[in-house]
N, CA, C and O atoms as CSV, one atom per row, in Angstrom:
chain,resi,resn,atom,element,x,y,z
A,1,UNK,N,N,161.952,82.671,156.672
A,1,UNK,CA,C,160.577,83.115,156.545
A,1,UNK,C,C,160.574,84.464,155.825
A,1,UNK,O,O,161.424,85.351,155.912
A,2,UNK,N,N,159.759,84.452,155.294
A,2,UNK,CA,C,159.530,85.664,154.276
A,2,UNK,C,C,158.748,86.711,154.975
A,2,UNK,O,O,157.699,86.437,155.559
A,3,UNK,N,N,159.296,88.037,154.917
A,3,UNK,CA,C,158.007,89.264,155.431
A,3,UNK,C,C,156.500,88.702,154.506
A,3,UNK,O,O,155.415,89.103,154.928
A,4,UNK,N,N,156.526,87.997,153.559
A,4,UNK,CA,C,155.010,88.202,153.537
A,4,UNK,C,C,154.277,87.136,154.174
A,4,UNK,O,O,153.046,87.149,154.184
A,5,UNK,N,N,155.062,86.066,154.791
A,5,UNK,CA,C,154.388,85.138,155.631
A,5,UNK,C,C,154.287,85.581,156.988
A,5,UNK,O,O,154.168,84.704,157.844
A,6,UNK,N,N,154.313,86.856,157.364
A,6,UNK,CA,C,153.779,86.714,158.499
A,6,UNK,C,C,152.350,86.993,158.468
A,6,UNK,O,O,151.915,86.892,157.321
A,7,UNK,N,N,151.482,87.306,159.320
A,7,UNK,CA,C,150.435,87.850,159.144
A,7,UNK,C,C,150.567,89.239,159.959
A,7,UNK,O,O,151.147,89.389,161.034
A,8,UNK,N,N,149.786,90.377,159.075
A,8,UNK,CA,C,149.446,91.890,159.542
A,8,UNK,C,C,148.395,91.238,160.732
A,8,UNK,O,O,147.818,90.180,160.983
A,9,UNK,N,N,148.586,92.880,161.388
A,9,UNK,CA,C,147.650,93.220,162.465
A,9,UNK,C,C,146.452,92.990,162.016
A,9,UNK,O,O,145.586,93.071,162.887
A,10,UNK,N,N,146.017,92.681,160.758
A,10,UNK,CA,C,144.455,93.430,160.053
A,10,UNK,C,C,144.047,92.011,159.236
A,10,UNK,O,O,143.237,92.162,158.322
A,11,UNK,N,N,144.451,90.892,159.443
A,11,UNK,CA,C,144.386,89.895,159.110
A,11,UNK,C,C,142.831,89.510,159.244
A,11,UNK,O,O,142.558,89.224,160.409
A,12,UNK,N,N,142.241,89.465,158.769
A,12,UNK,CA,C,140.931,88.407,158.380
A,12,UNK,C,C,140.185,87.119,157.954
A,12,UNK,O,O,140.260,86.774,156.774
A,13,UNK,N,N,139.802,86.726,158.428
A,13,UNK,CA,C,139.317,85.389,157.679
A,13,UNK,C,C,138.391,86.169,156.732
A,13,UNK,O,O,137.672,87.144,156.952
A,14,UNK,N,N,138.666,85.301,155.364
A,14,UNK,CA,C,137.307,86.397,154.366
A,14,UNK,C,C,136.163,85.370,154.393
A,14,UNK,O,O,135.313,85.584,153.530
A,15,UNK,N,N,135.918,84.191,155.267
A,15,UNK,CA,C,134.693,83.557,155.221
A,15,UNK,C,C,133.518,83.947,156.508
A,15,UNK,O,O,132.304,84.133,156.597
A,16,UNK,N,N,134.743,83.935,157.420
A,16,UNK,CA,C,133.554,83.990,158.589
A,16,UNK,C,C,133.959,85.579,159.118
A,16,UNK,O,O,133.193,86.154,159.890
A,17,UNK,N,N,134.912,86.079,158.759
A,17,UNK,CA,C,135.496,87.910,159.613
A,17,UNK,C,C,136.167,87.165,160.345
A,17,UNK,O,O,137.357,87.408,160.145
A,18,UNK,N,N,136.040,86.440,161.036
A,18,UNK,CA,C,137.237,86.328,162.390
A,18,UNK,C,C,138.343,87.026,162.124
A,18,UNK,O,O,139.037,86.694,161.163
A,19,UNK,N,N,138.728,88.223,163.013
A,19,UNK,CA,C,140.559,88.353,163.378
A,19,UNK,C,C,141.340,87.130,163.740
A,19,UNK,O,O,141.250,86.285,164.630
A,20,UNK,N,N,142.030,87.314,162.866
A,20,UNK,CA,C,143.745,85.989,162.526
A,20,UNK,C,C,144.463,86.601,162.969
A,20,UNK,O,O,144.863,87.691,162.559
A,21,UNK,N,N,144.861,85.882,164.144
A,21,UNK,CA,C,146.379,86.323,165.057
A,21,UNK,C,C,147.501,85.125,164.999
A,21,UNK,O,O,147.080,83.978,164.850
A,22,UNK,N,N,148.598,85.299,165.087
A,22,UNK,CA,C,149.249,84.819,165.348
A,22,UNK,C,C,149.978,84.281,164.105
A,22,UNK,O,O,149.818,84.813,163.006
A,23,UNK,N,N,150.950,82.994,164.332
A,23,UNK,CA,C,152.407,83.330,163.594
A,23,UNK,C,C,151.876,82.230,161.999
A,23,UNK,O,O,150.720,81.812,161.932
A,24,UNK,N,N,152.706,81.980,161.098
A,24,UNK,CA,C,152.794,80.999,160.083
A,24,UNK,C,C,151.898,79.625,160.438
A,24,UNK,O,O,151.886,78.846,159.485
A,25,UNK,N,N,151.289,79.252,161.385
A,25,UNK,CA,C,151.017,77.614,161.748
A,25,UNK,C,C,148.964,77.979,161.364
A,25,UNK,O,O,148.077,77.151,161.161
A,26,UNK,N,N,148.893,79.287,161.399
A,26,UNK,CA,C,147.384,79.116,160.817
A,26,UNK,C,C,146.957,78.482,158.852
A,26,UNK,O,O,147.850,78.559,158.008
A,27,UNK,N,N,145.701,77.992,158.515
A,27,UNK,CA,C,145.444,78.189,157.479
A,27,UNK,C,C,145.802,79.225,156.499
A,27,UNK,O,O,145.337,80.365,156.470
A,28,UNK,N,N,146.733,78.685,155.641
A,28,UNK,CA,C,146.342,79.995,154.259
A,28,UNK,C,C,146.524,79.052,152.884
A,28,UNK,O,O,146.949,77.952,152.533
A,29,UNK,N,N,145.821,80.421,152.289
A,29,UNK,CA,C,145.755,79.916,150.764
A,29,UNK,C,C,146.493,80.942,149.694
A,29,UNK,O,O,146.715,81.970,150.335
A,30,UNK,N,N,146.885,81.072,148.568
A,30,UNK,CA,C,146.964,81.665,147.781
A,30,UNK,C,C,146.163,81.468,146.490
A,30,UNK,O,O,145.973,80.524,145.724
A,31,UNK,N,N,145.727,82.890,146.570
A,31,UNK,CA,C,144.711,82.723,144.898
A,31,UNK,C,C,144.888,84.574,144.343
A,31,UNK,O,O,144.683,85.671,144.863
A,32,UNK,N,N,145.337,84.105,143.133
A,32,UNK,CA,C,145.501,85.164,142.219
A,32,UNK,C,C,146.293,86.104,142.904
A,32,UNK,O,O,145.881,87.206,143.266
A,33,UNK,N,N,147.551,85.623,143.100
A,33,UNK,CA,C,148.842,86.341,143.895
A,33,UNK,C,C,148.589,86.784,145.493
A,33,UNK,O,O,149.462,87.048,146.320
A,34,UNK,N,N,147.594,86.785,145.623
A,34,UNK,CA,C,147.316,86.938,147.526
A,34,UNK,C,C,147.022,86.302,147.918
A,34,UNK,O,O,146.319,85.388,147.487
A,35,UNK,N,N,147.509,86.525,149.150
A,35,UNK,CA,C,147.644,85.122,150.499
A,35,UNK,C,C,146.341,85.618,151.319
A,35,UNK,O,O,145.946,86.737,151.645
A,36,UNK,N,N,145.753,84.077,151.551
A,36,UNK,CA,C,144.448,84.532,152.326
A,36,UNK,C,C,144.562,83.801,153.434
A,36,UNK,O,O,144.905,82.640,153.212
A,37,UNK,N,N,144.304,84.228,155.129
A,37,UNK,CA,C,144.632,83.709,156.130
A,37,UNK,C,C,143.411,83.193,156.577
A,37,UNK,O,O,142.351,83.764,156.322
A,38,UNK,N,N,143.498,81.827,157.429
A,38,UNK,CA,C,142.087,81.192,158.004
A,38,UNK,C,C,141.981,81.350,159.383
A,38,UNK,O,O,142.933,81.769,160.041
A,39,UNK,N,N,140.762,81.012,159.951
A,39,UNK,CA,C,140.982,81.083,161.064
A,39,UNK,C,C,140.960,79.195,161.671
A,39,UNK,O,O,141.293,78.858,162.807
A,40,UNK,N,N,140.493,78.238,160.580
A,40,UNK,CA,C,140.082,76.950,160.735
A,40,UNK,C,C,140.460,76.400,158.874
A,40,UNK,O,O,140.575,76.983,157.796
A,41,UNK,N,N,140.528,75.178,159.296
A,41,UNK,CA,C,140.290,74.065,158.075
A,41,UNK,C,C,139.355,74.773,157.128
A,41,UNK,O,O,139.441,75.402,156.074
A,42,UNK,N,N,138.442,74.397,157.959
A,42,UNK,CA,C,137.154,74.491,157.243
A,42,UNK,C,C,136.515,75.801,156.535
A,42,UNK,O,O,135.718,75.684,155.604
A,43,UNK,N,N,136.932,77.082,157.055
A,43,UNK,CA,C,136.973,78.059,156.315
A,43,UNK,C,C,138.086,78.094,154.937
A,43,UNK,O,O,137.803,78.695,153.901
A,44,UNK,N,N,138.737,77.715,155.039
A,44,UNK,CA,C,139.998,77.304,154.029
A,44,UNK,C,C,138.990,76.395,152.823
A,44,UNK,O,O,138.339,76.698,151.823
A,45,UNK,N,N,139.162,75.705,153.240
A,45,UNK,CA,C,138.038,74.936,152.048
A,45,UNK,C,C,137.160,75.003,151.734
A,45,UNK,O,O,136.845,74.158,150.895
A,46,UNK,N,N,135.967,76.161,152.198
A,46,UNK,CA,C,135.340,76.641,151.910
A,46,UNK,C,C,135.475,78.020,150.726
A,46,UNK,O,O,134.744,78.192,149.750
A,47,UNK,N,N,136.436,78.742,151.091
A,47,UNK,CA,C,137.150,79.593,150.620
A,47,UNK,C,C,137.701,78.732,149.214
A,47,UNK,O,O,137.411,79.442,148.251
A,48,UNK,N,N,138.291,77.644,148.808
A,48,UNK,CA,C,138.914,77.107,147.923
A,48,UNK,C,C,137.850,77.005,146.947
A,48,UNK,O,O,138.033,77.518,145.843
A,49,UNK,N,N,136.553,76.295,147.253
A,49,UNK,CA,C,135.347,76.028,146.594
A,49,UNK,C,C,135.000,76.962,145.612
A,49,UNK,O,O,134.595,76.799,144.461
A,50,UNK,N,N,135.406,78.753,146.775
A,50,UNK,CA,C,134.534,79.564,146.088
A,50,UNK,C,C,135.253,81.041,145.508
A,50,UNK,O,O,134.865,82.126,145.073
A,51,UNK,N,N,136.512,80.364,145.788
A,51,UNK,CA,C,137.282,81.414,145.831
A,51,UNK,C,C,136.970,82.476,145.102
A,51,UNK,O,O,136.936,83.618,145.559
A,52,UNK,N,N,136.660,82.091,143.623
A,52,UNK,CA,C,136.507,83.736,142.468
A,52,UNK,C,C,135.141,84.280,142.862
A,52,UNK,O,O,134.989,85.413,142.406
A,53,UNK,N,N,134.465,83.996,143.315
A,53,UNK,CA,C,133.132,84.890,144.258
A,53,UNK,C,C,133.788,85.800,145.010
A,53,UNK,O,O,133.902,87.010,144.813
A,54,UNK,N,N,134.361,84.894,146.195
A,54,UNK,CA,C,134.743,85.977,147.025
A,54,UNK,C,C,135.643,86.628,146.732
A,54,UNK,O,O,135.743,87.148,147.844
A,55,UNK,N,N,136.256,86.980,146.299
A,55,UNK,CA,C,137.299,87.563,145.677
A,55,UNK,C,C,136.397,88.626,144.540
A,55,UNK,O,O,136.782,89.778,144.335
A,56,UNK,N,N,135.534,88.216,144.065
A,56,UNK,CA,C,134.657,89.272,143.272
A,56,UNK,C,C,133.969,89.847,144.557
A,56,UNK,O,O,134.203,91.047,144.411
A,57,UNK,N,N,133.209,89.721,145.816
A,57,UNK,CA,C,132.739,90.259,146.369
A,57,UNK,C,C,133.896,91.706,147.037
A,57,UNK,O,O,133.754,92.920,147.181
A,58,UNK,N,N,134.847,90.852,147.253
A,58,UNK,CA,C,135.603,91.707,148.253
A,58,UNK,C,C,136.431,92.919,147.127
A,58,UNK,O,O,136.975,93.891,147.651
A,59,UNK,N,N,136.463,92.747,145.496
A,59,UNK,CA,C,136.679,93.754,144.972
A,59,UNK,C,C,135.155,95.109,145.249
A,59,UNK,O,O,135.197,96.267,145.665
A,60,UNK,N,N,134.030,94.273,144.802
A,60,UNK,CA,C,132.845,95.282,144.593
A,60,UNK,C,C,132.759,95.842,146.047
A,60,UNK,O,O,132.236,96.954,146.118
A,61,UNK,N,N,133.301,95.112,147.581
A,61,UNK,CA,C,132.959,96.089,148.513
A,61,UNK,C,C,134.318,97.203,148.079
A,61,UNK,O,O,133.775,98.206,147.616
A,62,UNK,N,N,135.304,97.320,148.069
A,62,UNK,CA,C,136.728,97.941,147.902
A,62,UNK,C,C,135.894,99.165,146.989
A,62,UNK,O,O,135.758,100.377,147.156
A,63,UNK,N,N,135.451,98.266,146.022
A,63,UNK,CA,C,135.335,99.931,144.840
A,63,UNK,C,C,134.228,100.726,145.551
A,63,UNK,O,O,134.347,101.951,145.566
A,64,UNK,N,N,133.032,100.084,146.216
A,64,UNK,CA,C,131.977,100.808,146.888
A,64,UNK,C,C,132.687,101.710,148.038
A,64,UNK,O,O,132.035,102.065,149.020
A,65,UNK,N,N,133.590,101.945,147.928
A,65,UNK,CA,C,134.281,102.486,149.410
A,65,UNK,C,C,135.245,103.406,148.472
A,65,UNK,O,O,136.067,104.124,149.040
A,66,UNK,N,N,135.181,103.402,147.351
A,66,UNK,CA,C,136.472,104.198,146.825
A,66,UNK,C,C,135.379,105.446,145.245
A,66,UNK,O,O,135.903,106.287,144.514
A,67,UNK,N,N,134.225,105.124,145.270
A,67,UNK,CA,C,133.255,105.637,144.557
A,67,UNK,C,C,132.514,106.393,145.023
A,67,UNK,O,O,131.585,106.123,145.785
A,68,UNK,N,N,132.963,107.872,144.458
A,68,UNK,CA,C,131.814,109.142,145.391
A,68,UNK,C,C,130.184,108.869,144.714
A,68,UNK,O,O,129.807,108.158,143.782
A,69,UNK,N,N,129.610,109.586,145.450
A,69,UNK,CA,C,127.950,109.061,145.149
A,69,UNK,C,C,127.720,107.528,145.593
A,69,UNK,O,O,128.325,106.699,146.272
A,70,UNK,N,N,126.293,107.602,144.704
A,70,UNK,CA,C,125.700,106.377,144.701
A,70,UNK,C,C,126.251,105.487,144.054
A,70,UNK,O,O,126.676,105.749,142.928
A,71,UNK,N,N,126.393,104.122,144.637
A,71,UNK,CA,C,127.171,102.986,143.869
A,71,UNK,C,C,125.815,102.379,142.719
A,71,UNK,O,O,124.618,102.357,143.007
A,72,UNK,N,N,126.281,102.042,141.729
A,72,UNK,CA,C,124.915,101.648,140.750
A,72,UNK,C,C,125.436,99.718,140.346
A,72,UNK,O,O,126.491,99.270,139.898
A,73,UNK,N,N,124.792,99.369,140.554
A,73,UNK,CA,C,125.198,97.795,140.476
A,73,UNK,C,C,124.367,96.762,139.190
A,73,UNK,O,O,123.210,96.813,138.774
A,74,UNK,N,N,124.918,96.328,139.011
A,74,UNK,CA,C,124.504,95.910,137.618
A,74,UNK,C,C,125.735,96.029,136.393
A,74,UNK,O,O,126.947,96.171,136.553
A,75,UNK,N,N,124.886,95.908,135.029
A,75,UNK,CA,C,125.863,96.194,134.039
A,75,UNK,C,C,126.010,97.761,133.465
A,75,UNK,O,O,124.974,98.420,133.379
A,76,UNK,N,N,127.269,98.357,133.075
A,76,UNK,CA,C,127.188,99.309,132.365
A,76,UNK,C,C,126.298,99.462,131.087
A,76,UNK,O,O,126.315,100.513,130.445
């Protein structure tokens, strides 16, 4: 088993939030080099559907958290 198959303390489902505990036997996926942990099937395939959304969402929250001031949304 590889250190990156385990799952961190900080593990998330990125569909529903649920905290993901526990060892290798949960849902995951990989998209665009990161491993994404489930908490169910069905978040998994949900997640597959939509993956480059969420994955665009969860960059724009990251930069909103890393951008002093007001965040401005839209196009440059």
């Amino acid at each position: 088993m590889n250190s990156g198959d385990k799952i961190s303390k900080q593990s998330y489902d990125p569909i529903c939030g649920i905290k993901v505990e526990g060892d290798t036997s949960v849902p995951t996926a990989e998209y665009k080099k990161r491993r994404y942990f489930f908490c169910s099937d069905k978040c998994k395939h949900e997640f597959e559907r939509a993956a480059e959304r969420i994955r665009m969402q969860e960059s724009a929250r990251a930069g909103a958290l890393f951008t002093e001031g007001k965040v401005r949304w839209g196009l440059a």
